[in-house]
C-alpha positions in Angstrom: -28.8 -87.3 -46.4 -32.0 -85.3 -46.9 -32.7 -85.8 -43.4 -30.0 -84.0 -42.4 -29.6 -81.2 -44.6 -33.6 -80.3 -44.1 -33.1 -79.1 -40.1 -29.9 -77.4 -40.9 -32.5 -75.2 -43.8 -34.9 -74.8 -40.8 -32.2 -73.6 -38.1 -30.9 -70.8 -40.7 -34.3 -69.5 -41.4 -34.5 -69.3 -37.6 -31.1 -67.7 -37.2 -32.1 -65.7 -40.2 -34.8 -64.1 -39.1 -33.9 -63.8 -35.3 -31.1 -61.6 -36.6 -33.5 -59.8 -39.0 -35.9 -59.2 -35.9 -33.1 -57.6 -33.9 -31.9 -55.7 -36.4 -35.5 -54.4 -36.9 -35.5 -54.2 -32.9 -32.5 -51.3 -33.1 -34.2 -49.5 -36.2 -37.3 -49.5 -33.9 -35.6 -47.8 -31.0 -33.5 -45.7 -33.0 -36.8 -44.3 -35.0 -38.5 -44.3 -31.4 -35.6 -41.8 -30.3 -35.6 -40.0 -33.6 -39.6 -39.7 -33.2 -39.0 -38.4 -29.5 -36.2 -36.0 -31.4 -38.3 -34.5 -33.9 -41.8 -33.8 -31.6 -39.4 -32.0 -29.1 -38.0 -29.7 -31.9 -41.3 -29.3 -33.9 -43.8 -29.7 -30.4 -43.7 -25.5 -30.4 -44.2 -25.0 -34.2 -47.1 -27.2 -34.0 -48.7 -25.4 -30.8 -48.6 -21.8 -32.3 -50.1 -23.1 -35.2 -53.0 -24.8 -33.7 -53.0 -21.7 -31.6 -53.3 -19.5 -34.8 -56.6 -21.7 -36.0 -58.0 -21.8 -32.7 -57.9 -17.8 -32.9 -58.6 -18.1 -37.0 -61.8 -20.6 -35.9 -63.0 -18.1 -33.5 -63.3 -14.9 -35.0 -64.7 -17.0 -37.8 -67.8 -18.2 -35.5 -68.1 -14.2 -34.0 -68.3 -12.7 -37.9 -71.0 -16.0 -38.1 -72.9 -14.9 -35.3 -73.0 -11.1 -36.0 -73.7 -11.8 -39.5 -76.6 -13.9 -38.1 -77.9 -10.8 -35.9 -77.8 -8.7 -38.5 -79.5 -10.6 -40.8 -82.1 -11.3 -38.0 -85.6 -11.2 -38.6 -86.0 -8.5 -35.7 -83.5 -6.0 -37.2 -85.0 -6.3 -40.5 -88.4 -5.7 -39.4 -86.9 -2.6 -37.8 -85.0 -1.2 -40.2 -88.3 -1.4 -42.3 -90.3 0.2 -40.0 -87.6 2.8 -39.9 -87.7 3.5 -43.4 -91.6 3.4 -43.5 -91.2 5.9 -40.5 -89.1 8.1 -42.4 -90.6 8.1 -45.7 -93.8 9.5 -44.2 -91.9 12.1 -42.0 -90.5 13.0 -45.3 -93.9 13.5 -47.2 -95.5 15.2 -43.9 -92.2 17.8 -44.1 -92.6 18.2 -48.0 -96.8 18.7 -47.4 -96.3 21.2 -44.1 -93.3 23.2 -46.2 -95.8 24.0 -49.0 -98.8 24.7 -46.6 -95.8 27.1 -45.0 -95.5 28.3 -48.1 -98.9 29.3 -48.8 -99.1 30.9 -45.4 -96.0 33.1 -46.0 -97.5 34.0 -49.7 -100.9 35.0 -47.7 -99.4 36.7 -45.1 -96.9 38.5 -47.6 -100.1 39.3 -49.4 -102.2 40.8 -46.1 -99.2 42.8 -45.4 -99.1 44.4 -48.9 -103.1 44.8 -48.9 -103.2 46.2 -44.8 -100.4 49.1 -46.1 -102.6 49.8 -49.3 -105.4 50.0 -46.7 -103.6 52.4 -44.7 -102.7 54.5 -47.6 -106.2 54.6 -48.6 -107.4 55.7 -45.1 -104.9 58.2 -45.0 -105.6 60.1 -48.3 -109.1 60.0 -47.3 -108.6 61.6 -44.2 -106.6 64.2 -46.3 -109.7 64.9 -48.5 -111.8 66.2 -45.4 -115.2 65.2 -46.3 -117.9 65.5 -44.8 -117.9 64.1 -40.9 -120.9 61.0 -40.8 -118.6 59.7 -43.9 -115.2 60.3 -42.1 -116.8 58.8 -39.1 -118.1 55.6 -41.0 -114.6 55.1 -43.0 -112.4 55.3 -40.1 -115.2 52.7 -38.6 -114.8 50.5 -41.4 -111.4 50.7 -41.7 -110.6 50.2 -37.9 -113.0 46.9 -38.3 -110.6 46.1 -41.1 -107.5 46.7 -39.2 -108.6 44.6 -36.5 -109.9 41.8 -38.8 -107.0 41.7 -40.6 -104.6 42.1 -37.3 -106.6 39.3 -36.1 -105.9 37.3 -39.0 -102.5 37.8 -39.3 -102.0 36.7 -35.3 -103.6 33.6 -36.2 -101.6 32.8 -39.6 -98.7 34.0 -37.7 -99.7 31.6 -34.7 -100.1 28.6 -37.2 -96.9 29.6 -38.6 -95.2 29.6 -35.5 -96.6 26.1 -34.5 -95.9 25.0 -38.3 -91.8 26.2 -37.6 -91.4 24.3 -34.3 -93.0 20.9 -35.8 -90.4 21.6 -38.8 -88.3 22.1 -36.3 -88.2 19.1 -34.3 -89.4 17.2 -37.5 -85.9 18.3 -38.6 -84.4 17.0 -35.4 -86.2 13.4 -35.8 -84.8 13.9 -39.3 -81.3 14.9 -38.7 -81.1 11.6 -35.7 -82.5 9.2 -38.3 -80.1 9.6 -41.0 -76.9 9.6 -38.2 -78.5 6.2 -37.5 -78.4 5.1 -41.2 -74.7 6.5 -41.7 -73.8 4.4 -38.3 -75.5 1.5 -39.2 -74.2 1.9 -42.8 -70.5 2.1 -41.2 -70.7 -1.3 -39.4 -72.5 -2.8 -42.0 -69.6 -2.0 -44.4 -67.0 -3.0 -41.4 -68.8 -6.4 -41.1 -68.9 -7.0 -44.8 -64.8 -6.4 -45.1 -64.9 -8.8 -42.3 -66.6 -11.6 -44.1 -64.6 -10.8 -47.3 -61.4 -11.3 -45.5 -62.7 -14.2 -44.0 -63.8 -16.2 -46.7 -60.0 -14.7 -48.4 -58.4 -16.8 -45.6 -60.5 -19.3 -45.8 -59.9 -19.7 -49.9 -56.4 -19.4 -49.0 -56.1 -22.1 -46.5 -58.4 -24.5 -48.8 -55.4 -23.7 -51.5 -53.1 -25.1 -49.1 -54.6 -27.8 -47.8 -55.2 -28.9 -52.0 -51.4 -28.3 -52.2 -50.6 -30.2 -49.2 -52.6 -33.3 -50.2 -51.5 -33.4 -53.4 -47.6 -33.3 -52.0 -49.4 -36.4 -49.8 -50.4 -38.3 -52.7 -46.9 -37.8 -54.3 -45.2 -38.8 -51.7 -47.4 -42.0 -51.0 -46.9 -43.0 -54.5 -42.9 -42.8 -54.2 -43.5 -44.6 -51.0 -45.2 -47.3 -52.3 -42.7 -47.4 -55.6 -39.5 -47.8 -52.4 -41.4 -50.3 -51.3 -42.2 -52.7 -54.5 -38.5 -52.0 -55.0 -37.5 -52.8 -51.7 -39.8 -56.2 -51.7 -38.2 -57.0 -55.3 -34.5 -56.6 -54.2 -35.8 -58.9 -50.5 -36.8 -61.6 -53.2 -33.5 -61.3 -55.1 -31.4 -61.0 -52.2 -33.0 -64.1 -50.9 -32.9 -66.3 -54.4 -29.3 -65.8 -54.1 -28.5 -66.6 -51.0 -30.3 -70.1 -51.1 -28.2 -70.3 -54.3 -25.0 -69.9 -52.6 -25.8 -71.6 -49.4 -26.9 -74.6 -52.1 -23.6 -74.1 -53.5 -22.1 -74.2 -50.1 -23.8 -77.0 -48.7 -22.8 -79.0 -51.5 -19.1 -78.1 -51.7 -19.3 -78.9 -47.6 -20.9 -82.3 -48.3 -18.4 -83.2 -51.2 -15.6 -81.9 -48.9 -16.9 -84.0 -46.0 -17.3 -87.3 -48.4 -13.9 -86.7 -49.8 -12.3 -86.8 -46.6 -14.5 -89.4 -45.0 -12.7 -91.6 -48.2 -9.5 -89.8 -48.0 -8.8 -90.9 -43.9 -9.2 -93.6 -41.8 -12.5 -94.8 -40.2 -12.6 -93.3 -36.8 -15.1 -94.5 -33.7 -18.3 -93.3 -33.8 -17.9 -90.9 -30.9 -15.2 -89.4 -32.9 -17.1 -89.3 -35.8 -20.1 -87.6 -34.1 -17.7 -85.1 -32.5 -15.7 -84.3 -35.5 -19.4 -83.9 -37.5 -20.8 -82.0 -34.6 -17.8 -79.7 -35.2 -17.8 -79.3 -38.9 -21.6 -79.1 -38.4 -20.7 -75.6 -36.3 -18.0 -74.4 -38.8 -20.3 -74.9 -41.6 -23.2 -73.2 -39.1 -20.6 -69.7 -38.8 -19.4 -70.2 -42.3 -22.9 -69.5 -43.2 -23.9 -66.9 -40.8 -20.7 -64.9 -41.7 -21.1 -65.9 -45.7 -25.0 -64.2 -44.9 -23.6 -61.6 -43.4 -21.3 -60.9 -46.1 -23.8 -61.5 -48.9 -26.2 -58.2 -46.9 -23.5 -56.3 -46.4 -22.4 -56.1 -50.3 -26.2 -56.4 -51.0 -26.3 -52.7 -49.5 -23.1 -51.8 -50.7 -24.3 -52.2 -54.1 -27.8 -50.8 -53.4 -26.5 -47.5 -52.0 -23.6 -47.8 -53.9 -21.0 -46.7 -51.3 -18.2 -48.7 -50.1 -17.5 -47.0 -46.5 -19.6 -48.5 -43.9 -19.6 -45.4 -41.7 -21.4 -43.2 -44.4 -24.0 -46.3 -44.9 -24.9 -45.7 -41.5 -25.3 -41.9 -41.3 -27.0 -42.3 -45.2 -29.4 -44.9 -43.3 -29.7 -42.4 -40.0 -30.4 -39.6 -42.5 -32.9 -41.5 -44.7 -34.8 -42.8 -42.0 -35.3 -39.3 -40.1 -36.6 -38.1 -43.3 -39.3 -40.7 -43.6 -40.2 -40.4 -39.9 -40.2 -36.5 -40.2 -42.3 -37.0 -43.4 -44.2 -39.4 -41.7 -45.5 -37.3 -39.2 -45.8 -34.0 -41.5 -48.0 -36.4 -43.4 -50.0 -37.3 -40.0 -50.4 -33.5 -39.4 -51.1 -32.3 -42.8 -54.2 -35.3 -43.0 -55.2 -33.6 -39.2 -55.3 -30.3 -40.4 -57.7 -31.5 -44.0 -60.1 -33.3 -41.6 -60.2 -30.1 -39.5 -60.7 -28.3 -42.9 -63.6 -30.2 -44.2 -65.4 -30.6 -41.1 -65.0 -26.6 -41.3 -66.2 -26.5 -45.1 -69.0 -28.5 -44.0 -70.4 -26.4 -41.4 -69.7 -23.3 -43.2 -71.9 -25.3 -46.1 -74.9 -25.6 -43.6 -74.9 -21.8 -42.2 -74.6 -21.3 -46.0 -78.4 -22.8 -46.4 -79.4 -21.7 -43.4 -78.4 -18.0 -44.7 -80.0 -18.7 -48.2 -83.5 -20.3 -46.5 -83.8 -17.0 -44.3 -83.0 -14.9 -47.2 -86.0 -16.7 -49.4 -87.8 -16.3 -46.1 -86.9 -12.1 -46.2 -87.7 -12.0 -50.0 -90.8 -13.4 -49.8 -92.2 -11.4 -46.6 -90.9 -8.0 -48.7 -92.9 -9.1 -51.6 -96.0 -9.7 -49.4 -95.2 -6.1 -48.0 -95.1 -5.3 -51.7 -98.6 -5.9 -52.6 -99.5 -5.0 -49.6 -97.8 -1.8 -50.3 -99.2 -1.7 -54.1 -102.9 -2.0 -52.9 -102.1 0.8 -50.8 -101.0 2.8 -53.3 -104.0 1.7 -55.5 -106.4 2.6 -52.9 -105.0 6.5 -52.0 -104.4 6.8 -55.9 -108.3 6.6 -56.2 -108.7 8.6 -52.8 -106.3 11.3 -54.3 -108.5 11.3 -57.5 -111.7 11.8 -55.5 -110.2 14.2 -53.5 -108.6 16.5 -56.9 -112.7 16.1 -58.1 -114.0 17.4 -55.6 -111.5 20.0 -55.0 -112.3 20.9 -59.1 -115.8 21.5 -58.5 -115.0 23.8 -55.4 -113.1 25.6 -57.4 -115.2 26.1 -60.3 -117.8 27.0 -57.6 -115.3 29.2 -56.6 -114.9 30.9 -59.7 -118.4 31.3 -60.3 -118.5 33.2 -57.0 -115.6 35.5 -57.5 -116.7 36.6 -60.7 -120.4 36.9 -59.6 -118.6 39.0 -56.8 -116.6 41.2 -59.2 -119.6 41.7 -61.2 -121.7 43.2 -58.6 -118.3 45.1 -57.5 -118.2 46.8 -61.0 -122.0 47.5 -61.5 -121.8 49.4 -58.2 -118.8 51.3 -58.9 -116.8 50.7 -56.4 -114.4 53.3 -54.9 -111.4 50.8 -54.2 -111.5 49.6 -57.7 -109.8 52.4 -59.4 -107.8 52.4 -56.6 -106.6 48.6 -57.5 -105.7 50.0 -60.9 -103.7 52.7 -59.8 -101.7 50.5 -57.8 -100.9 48.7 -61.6 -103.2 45.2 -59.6 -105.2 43.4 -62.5 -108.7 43.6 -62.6 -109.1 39.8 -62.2 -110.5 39.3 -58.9 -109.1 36.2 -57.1 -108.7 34.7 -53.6 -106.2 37.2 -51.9 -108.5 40.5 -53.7 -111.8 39.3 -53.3 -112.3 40.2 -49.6 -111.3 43.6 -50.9 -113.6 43.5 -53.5 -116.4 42.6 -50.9 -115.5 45.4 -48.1 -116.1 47.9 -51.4 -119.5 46.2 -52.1 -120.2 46.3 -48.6 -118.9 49.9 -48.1 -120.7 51.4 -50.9 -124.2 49.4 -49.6 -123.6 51.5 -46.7 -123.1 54.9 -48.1 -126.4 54.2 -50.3 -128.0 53.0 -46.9 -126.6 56.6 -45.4 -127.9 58.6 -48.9 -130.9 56.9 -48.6 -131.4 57.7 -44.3 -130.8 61.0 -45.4 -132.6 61.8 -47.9 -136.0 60.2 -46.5 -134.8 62.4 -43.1 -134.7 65.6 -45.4 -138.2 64.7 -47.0 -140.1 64.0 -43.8 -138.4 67.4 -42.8 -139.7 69.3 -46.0 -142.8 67.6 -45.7 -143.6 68.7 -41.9 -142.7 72.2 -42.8 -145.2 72.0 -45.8 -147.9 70.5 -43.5 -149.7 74.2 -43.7 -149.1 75.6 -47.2 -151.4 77.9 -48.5 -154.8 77.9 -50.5 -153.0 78.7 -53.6 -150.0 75.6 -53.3 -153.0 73.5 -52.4 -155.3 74.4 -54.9 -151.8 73.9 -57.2 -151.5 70.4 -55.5 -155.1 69.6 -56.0 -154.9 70.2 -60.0 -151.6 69.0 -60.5 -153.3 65.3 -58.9 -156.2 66.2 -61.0 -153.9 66.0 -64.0 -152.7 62.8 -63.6 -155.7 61.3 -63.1 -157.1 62.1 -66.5 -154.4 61.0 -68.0 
């Protein structure tokens, strides 16, 4: 009896699962068709979005590589030799303003001294003295109209060559700083850039974060469907092996009741009739399986009408293929992501190695700079020594020079203090003050000329006085000498 009830076991597991493996045959194709369904319907979706990335990756890499060209070595050497550039094209304009400045003040000076000049030659001229002095101050002050012409073509010559360097200074000037405000105005462009990139880029790592933590969800539920799903297989199948114990013993106390209940047939009868109940009991089963399934999803889905089962089934399973492959796209697009965080990480260092490269170049141009500094600090002090003792020298010489002008009594010094000048002689007065010396040296020179002329005159006409002037000459030498 155990012999024959342990192949009938085998052939239903066989049956069993022969029907399970078509059954899983149709899902197959009908996922297959569904799969072939939804790529057709989401295939264009899909393309403009790897489409947008491919665009999104791409303008990424150009703000990459003009951030990389800007931060070049190359542009930052020039852009500090730019500034160097200007900074001393700055000092040189400040220096060559001043020295302008000083010109102007001396040439604004000249002028006001050439008209006092003028005015000077003028009322002398009105006096109407005598004609060897007129002669020798209209001299004097034509050679001092001529110096001081000469002098103002050459400060007005320097001027002129100290306006057009200005002047083109002004142009190198004016082109530098449109430079700066272009260069400014891209850098600014290219920083907004870079800000909006890494905003997208935030913004899709926010996604992706979202997206994979919908991914874990959804794996978790998947895997609690499918404990669930493996717990109701193990019920389902304890019961049926209950029932077809059940059956198979009702069909064996069936088949022993009749065996005592009729007559003994021939054993080919007996083997036909077994062979036949054998096959009823074999569909009793099946369709008793079939049955047992079929109320097994009933109560799962809890629906009675066959036709929804299906379209609920149809319904469910295009979900979890659609699911499926949103999950297949979403774990695509967060291994496209990190390979992307990843080499965004390594321009990153590369970025932060060339700035530690730039910081420690400006601080060697730093000291370099400071020792610089330290070196035309003590040049500068030198230089202000030196220029202290000239002008004490300087000082020493003008008043020397205004002493002697004083002793001598100068005519143009009452003329400075009717003009409401001070007395102080400085620079701009003390070529005034040493045309006077050198004026009145002259007229003592002339006094003197004449004066010896008028006594070598008097003295040839008294080259034959007579005996009594000589005999008064004789005892007026007489007289002295006894004293």
């Amino acid at each position: 009896m155990a012999a024959i009830i342990a192949p009938t076991d085998d052939m239903e597991m066989e049956k069993i699962a022969e029907d399970e493996l078509s059954k899983l045959q149709r899902q197959f194709r009908v996922m297959e068709i569904d799969r072939a369904n939804v790529l057709s319907s989401v295939q264009p979706t899909l393309r403009m979005q790897k489409n947008i990335i491919n665009t999104l990756n791409g303008e990424l890499e150009k703000i990459m590589m003009e951030l990389k060209f800007t931060k070049s070595t190359s542009n930052v050497l020039e852009g500090a030799k730019s500034r160097e550039k200007l900074i001393s094209l700055l000092k040189d304009h400040e220096k060559f303003a001043a020295e302008v400045k000083d010109h102007r003040e001396t040439i604004r000076e000249l002028d006001f001294l050439l008209k006092q000049v003028q005015k000077e030659i003028k009322a002398l001229r009105s006096k109407g003295t005598g004609f060897e002095i007129a002669y020798a101050n209209a001299l004097n002050s034509q050679t001092l109209i001529s110096q001081l012409e000469n002098r103002l073509d050459t400060a007005m010559k320097k001027f002129n060559t100290v306006n057009s360097e200005n002047y083109s200074m002004r142009l190198e000037i004016d082109r530098l700083l449109r430079d700066r405000q272009f260069f400014n105005t891209l850098w600014k462009n290219q920083l907004k850039r870079l800000m909006d990139g890494k905003a997208m880029i935030i913004e899709l790592l926010e996604q992706a974060i979202s997206t994979y933590d919908q991914r874990e969800e959804w794996c978790s539920k998947l895997d609690a469907l499918k404990e669930k799903a493996a717990i109701d297989y193990r019920k389902h199948c304890l019961e049926v092996r209950e029932l077809q114990r059940q059956l198979d013993h009702s069909l064996k106390l069936e088949e022993f009741l009749r065996t005592k209940g009729t007559v003994r047939l021939t054993a080919a009868d007996a083997k036909a009739e077994a062979k036949k109940l054998e096959q009823q009991e074999e569909e009793m089963r099946v369709y008793n399986n079939y049955v047992n399934i079929l109320d097994a999803i009933r109560e799962f889905a809890g629906e009675e009408d066959v036709d929804k089962l299906i379209q609920e089934f149809t319904r469910r399973e295009e979900e979890n293929y659609a699911l499926f492959n949103y999950i297949n796209e979403v774990c695509t697009e967060l291994k496209n992501l990190s390979d992307n965080v990843k080499m965004l990480k390594v321009n990153i260092e590369e970025e932060n190695a060339k700035h530690q490269a730039k910081l420690y170049k400006q601080q060697d141009s730093i000291e370099s700079l400071r020792s610089t500094l330290e070196e035309k600090r003590l040049a500068t002090a030198s230089a202000r020594a030196t220029c202290e003792r000239s002008s004490q020298v300087l000082a020493m010489l003008l008043q020397q020079i205004h002493a002697l002008a004083v002793s001598s009594d100068c005519d143009s010094l009452p003329l400075l203090k009717l003009l409401g000048k001070p007395s102080e002689i400085n620079v701009t007065n003390a070529r005034l003050y040493i045309k006077s010396v050198e004026k009145k040296i002259l007229e003592i020179v002339d006094v003197i000329k004449l004066d010896e002329a008028i006594q070598r005159q008097l003295e040839s006409k008294e080259r034959t006085p007579p005996s009594s002037r000589r005999r008064r000459a004789r005892a007026r030498e007489a007289a002295p000498s006894h004293a």
